[in-house]
C-alpha positions in Angstrom: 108.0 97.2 107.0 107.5 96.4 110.6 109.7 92.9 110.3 112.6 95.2 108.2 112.6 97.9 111.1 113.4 95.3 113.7 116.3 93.6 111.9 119.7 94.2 112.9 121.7 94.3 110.0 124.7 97.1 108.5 122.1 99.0 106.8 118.9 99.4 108.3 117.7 102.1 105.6 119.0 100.3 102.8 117.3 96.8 104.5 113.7 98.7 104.4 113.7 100.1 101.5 114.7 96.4 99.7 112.0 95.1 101.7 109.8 98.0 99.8 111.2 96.7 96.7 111.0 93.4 97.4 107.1 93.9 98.1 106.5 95.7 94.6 108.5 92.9 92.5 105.6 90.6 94.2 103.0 92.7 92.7 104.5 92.2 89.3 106.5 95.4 89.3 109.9 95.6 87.4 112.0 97.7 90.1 115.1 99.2 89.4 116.8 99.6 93.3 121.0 101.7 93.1 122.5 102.0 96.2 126.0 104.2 96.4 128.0 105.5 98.8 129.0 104.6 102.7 126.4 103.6 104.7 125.5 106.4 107.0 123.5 105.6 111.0 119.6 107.2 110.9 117.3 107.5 113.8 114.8 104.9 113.0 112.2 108.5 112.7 113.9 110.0 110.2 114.3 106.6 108.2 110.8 106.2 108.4 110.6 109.9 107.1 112.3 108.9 104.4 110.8 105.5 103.0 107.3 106.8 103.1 107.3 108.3 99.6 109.0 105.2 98.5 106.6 102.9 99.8 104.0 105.4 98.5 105.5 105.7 95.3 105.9 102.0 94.9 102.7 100.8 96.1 101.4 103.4 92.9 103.4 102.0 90.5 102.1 99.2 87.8 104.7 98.5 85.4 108.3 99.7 86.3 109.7 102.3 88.8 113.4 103.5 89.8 114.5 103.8 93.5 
């Protein structure tokens, strides 16, 4: 997550999450990851607000999950 944060890309929220995802699929995890709509800028505090269940929820997860 650290490494994703710092990146400069279009999409930073998008970018950490798929580094979330991309973490999971590692572990064995079949990962279903939709993306829709214009990306939108978010203060890197509330992005990190908002990838902390997913991170949470895929660091749970065993056999499949849905982001």
């Amino acid at each position: 997550r650290l490494f994703a944060e710092n990146d400069e890309v279009p999409d930073p929220l998008v970018h950490e999450v798929a580094a979330c995802v991309d973490a999971a699929e590692r572990r064995g995890v079949d990962v279903s990851f939709a993306v829709s709509g214009a990306a939108m800028p978010v203060p890197s505090q509330v992005r990190r607000e908002l990838t902390g269940p997913v991170i949470t929820g895929l660091s749970a997860a065993r056999g499949r999950a849905r982001v």
